[in-house]
C-alpha positions as CSV (number, residue, x, y, z in Angstrom):
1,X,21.3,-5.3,8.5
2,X,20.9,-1.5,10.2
3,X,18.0,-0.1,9.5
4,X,19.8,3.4,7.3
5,X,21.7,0.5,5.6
6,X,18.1,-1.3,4.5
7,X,16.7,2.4,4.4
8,X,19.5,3.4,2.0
9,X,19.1,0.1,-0.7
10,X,15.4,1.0,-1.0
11,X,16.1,4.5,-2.3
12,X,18.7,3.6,-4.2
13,X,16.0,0.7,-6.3
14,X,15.8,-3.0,-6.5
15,X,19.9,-4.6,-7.2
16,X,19.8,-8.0,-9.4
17,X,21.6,-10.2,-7.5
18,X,23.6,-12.9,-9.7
19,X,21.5,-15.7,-7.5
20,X,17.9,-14.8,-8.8
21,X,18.9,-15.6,-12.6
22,X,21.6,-18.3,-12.1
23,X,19.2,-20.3,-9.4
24,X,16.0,-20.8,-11.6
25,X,18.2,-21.0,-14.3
26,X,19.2,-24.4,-12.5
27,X,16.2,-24.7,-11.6
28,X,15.4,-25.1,-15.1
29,X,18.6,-27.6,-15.9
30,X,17.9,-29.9,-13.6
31,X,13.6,-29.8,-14.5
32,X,14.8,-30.3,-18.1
33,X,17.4,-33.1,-16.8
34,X,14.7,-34.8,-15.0
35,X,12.3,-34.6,-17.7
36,X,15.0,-36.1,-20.2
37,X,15.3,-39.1,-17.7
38,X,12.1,-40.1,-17.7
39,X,11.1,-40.0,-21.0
40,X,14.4,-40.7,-23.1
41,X,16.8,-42.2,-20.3
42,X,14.1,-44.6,-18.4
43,X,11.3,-44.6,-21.0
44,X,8.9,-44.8,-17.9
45,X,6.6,-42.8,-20.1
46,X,5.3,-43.0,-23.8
47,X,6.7,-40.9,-26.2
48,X,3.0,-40.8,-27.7
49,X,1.7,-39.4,-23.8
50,X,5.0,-36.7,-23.5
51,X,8.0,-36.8,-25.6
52,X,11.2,-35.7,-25.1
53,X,12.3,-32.2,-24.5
54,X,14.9,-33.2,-28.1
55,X,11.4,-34.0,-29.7
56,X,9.9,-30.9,-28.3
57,X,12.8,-28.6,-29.2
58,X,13.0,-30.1,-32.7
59,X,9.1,-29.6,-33.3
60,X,9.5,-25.7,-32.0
61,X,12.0,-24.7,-34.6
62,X,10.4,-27.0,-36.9
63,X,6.9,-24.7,-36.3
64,X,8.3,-21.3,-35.4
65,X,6.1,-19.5,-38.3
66,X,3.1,-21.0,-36.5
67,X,3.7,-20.7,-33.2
68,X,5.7,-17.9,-32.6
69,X,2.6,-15.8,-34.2
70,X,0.1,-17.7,-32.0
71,X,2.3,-17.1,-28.9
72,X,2.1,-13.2,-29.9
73,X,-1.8,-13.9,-30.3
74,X,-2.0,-15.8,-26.6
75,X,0.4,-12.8,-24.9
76,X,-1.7,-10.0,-26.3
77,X,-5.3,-12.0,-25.0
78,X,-3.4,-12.7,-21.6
79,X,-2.3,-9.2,-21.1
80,X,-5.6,-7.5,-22.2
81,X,-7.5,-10.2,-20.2
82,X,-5.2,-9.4,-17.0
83,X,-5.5,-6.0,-17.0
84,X,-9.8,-6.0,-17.3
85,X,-9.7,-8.4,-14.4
86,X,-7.4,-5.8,-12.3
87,X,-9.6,-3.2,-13.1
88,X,-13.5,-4.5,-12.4
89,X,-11.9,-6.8,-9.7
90,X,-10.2,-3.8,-7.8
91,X,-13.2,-1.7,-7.9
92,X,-15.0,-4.8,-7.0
93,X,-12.6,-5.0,-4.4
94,X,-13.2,-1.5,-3.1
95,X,-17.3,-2.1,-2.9
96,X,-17.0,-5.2,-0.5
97,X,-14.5,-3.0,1.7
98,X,-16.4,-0.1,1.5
99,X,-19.8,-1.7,2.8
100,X,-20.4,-4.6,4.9
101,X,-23.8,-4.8,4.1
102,X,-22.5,-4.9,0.0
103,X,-19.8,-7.6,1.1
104,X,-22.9,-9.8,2.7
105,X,-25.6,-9.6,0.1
106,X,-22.6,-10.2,-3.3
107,X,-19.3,-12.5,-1.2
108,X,-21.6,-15.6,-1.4
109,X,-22.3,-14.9,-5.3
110,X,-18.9,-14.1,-6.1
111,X,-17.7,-17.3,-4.1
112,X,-19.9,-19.6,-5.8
113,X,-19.1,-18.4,-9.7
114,X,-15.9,-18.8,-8.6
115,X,-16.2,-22.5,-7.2
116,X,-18.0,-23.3,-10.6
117,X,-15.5,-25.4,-12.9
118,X,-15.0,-22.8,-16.0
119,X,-13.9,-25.7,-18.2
120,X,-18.0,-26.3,-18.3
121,X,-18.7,-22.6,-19.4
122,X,-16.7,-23.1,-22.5
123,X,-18.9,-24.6,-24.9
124,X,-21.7,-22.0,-23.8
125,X,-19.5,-19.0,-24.1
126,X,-19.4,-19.5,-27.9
127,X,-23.1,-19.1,-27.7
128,X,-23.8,-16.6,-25.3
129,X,-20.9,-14.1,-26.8
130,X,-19.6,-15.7,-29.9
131,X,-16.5,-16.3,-31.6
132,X,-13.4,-14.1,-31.2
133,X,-12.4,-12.7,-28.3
134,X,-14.6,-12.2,-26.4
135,X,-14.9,-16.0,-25.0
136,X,-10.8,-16.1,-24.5
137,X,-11.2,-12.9,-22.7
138,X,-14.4,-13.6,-20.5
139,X,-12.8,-17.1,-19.5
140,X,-9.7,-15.4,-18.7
141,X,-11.9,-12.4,-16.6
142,X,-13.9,-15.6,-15.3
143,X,-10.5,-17.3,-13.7
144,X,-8.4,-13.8,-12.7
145,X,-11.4,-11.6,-10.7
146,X,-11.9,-13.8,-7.6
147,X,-8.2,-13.6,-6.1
148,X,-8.5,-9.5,-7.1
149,X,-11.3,-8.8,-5.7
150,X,-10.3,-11.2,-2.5
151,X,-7.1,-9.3,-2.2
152,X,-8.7,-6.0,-2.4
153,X,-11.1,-6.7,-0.4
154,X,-9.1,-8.0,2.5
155,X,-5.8,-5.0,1.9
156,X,-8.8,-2.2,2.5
157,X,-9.9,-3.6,5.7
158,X,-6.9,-4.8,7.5
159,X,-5.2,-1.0,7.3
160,X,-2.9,-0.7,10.4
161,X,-4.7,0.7,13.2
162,X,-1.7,3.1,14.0
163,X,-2.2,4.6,10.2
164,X,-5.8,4.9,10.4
165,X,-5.8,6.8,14.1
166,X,-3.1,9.2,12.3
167,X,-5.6,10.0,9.7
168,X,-8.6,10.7,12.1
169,X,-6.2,12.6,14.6
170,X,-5.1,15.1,11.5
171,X,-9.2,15.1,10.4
172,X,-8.4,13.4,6.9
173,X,-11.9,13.3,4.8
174,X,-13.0,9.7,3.6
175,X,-11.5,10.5,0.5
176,X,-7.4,11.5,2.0
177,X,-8.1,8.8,4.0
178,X,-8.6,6.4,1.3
179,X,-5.9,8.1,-0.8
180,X,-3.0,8.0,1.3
181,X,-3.6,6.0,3.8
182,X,-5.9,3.1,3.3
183,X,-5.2,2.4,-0.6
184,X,-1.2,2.6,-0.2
185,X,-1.6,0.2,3.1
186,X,-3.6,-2.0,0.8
187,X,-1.5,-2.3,-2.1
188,X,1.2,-4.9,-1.3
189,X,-1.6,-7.3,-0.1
190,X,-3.9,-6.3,-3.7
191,X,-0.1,-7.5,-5.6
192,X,-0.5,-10.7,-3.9
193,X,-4.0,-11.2,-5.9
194,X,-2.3,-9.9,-9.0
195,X,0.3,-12.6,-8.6
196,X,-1.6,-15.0,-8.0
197,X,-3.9,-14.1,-11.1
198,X,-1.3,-13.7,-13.6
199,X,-0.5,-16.9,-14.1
200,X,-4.7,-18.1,-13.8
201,X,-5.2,-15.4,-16.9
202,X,-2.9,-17.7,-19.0
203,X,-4.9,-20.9,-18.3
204,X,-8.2,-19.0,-19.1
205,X,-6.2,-17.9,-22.5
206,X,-5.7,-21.2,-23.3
207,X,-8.8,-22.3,-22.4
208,X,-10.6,-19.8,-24.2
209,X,-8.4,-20.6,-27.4
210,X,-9.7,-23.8,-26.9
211,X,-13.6,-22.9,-28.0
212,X,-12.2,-19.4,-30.0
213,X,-11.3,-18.9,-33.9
214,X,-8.3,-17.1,-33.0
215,X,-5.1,-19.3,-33.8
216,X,-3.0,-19.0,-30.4
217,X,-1.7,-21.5,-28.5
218,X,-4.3,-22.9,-27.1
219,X,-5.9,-23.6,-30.6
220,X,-2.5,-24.6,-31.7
221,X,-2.5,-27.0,-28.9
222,X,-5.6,-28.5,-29.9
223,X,-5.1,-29.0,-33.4
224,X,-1.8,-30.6,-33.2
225,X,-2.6,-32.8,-30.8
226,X,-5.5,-33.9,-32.7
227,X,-3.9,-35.1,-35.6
228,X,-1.2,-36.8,-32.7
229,X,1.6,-34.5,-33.2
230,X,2.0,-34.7,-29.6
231,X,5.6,-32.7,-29.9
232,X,4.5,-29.6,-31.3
233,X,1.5,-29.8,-28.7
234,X,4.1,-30.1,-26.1
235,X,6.1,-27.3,-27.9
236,X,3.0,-25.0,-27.4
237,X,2.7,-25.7,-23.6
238,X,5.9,-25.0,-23.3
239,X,5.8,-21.8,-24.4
240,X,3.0,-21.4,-22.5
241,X,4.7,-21.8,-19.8
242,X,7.5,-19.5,-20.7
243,X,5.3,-17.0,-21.5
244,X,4.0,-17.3,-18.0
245,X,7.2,-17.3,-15.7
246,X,7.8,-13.7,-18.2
247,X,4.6,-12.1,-17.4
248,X,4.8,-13.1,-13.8
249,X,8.6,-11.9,-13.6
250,X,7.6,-8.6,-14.9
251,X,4.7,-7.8,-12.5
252,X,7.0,-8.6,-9.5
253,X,9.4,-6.1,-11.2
254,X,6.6,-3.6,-11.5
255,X,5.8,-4.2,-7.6
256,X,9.0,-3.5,-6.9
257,X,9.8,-0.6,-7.9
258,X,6.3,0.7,-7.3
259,X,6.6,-0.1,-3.7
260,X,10.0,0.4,-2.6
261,X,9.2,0.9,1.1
262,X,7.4,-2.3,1.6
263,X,11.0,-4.0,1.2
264,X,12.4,-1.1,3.4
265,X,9.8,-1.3,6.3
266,X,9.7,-5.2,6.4
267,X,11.5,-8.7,6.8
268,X,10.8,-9.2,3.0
269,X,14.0,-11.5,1.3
């Protein structure tokens, strides 16, 4: 495509093309299909282990005053979750970049709570912080900071070398640098942490739920499927897992329209 031509789409905003709902809505079709097959049409596994998505659907409107509520609950711990990760891991982010003698003495630290399975801090997050909250949102802070702060990190210090010269030639300060220059440059690589940690601050919602006294999903999960109601356990993963591919979709939307030339300027699809 000429370059006006690609110029010309970016200023005019992103265009839905008919493809990126009708493909993952077959997408979805034929995961549903194959899920049907294996459980209903081949019976290769117990219904007791994963039912079928008839027993699921019939066990969500069956429970839709229970977990339509806790899927509100789970959503609102995500989102509030997300967004303290962005911000501590961002400015996180920004302290490695700023100083390689910060990045030396705190990257091993950061690397090693990170590698730390978070399942084990469950049990001692009810202790250390209580019920509540606060253990769905450290455990989601716990699993979303590390890809943030990596992204950051690695967008403040990889800024064009064409970009930075044009700063020093028109004597930017520190400060213009960093605020038109090396920030902007970083963003589309600090949107490939968020998108990876979107979906990470669900698990940690659900995990949190888990050891929490808040009814979500994740304490919906657990409760049905301890009294083997396996369905409406399922039914709660599920939406899970919708509510995920929505909070992912809408971040790339917001990365979209927030960085229009990135689309303009590169090969991007």
């Amino acid at each position: 495509m000429p370059e006006p031509a690609r110029v010309t789409r970016a200023r005019r905003g992103p265009t839905v093309h008919p493809a990126a709902v009708g493909l993952p809505a077959l997408g979805l079709v034929v995961a549903v299909g194959a899920w049907w097959l294996v459980t209903s049409g081949l019976s290769l596994v117990h219904p007791a282990a994963l039912p079928p998505p008839q027993a699921v659907a019939r066990s969500l409107s069956n429970t839709t005053g229970v977990l339509l509520p806790a899927l509100g609950i789970t959503t609102w711990m995500t989102l509030l979750g997300f967004l303290l990760s962005t911000a501590a891991g961002v400015l996180i982010g920004m302290a490695l970049a700023a100083s390689r003698r910060v990045e030396r003495m705190f990257a091993p630290l950061l690397v090693a709570v990170n590698a730390v399975p978070k399942i084990a801090f469950g049990p001692l997050l009810v202790v250390a912080v209580g019920w509540g909250q606060k253990p769905i949102l450290t455990m989601v802070f716990l699993l979303c900071f590390f890809p943030i702060v990596l992204s950051t990190a690695t967008g403040l210090t990889t800024t064009p070398a064409d970009l930075a010269e044009l700063a020093r030639s028109l004597n930017a300060s520190w400060w213009q640098s960093f605020r038109k220059v090396r920030f902007p440059a970083a963003l589309p690589q600090i949107f490939v942490g968020l998108k990876v940690a979107m979906p990470l601050a669900a698990i940690g919602a659900v995990i949190g739920e888990f050891y929490s006294d808040r009814p979500g999903l994740g304490y919906q999960i657990l409760q049905y499927n301890g009294v083997g109601d396996t369905a409406t356990a399922w039914a709660a993963i599920v939406l899970v897992a919708l509510m995920s591919i929505l909070l992912y979709s809408a971040l790339t939307l917001i990365e979209r329209l927030a960085l229009p030339w990135v689309r303009a300027t590169t090969s991007a699809r």
